[in-house]
One Martini backbone bead per residue (centre of mass of N, CA, C, O) as a GRO file, in nm:
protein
   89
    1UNK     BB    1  11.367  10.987  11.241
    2UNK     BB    2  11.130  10.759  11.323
    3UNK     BB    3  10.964  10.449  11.192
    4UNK     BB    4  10.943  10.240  11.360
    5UNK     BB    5  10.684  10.040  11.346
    6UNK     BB    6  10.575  10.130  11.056
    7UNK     BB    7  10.398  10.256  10.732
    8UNK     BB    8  10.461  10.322  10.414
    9UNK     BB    9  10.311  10.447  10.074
   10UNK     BB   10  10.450  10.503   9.784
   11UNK     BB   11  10.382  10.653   9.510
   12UNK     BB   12  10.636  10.630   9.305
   13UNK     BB   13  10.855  10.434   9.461
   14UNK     BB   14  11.080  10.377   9.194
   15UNK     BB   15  11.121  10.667   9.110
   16UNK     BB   16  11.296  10.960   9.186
   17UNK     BB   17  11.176  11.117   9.407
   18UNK     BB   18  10.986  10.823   9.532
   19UNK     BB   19  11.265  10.693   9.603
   20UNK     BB   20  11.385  10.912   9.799
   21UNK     BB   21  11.140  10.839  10.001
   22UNK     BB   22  11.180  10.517  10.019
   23UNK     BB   23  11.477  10.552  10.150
   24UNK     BB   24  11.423  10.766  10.400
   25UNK     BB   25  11.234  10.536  10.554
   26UNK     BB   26  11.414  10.341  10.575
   27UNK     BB   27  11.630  10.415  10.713
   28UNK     BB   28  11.422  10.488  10.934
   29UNK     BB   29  11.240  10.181  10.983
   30UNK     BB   30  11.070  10.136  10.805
   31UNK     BB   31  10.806  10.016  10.597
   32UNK     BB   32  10.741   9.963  10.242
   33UNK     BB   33  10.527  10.078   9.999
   34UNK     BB   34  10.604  10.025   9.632
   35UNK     BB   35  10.485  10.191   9.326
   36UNK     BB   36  10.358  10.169   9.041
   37UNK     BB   37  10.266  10.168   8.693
   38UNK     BB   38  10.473   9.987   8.435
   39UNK     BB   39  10.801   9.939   8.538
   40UNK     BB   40  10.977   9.673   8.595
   41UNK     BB   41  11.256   9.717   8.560
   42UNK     BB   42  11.286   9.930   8.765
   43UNK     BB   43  11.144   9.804   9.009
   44UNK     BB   44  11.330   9.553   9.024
   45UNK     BB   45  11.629   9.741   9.017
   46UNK     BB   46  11.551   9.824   9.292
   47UNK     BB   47  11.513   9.598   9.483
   48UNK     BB   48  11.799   9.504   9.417
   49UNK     BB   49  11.934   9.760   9.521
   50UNK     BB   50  11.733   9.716   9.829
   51UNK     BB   51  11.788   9.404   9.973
   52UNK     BB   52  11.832   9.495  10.232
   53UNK     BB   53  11.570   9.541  10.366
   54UNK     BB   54  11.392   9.318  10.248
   55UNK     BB   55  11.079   9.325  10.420
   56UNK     BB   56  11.064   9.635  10.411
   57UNK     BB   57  11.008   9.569  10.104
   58UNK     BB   58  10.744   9.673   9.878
   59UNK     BB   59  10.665   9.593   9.569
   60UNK     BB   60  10.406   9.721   9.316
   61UNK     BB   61  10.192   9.747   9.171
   62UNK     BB   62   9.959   9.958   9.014
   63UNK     BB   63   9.615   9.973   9.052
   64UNK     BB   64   9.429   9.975   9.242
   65UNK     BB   65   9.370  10.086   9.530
   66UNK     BB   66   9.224   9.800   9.674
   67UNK     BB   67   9.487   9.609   9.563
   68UNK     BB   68   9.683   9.760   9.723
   69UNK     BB   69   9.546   9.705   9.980
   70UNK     BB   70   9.544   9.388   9.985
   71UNK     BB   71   9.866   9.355   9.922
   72UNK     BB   72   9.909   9.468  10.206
   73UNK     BB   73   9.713   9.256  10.387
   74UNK     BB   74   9.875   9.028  10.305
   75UNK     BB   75  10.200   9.103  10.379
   76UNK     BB   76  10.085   9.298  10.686
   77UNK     BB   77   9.904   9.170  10.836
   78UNK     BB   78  10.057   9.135  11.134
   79UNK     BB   79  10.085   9.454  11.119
   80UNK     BB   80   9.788   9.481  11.147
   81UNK     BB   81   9.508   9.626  11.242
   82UNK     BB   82   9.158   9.588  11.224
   83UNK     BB   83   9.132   9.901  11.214
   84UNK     BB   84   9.329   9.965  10.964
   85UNK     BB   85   9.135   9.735  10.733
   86UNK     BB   86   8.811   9.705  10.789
   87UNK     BB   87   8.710   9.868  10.504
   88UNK     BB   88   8.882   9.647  10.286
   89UNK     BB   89   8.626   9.421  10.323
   0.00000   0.00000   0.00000
């Protein structure tokens, strides 16, 4: 499958499963925003060992919903229509 310009979410995308499909999205031209927990060593270290990718990987801790739409329309404001975001402002 292609991913080129798409953005996958995925949550707890910095280990196990959720490391694997965010591996299988990069690969395929995803922008992919993973995000974790509360786990930063783990999410830092996969990070840095996916810097191949780098801004198509964005990395974020989980807090609320509404913050980690911010933190994505803040990194990918550019990359989304108004219309994708018009809700969380």
């Amino acid at each position: 499958m292609n991913f080129d310009n798409q953005i996958a979410i995925v949550t707890g995308g910095t280990r196990g499963i959720g490391r694997g499909i965010t591996e299988a999205f990069l690969k395929n031209g995803a922008t992919v925003v993973a995000t974790y927990a509360g786990n930063d060593q783990a999410a830092m270290k996969m990070k840095e060992e996916l810097n191949l990718y780098g801004d198509k990987l964005i990395v974020t801790v989980l807090g609320s919903c509404v913050a980690v739409c911010l933190r994505i329309k803040l990194a990918l404001g550019d990359m989304l229509t108004s219309a994708s975001y018009r809700d969380w402002e």
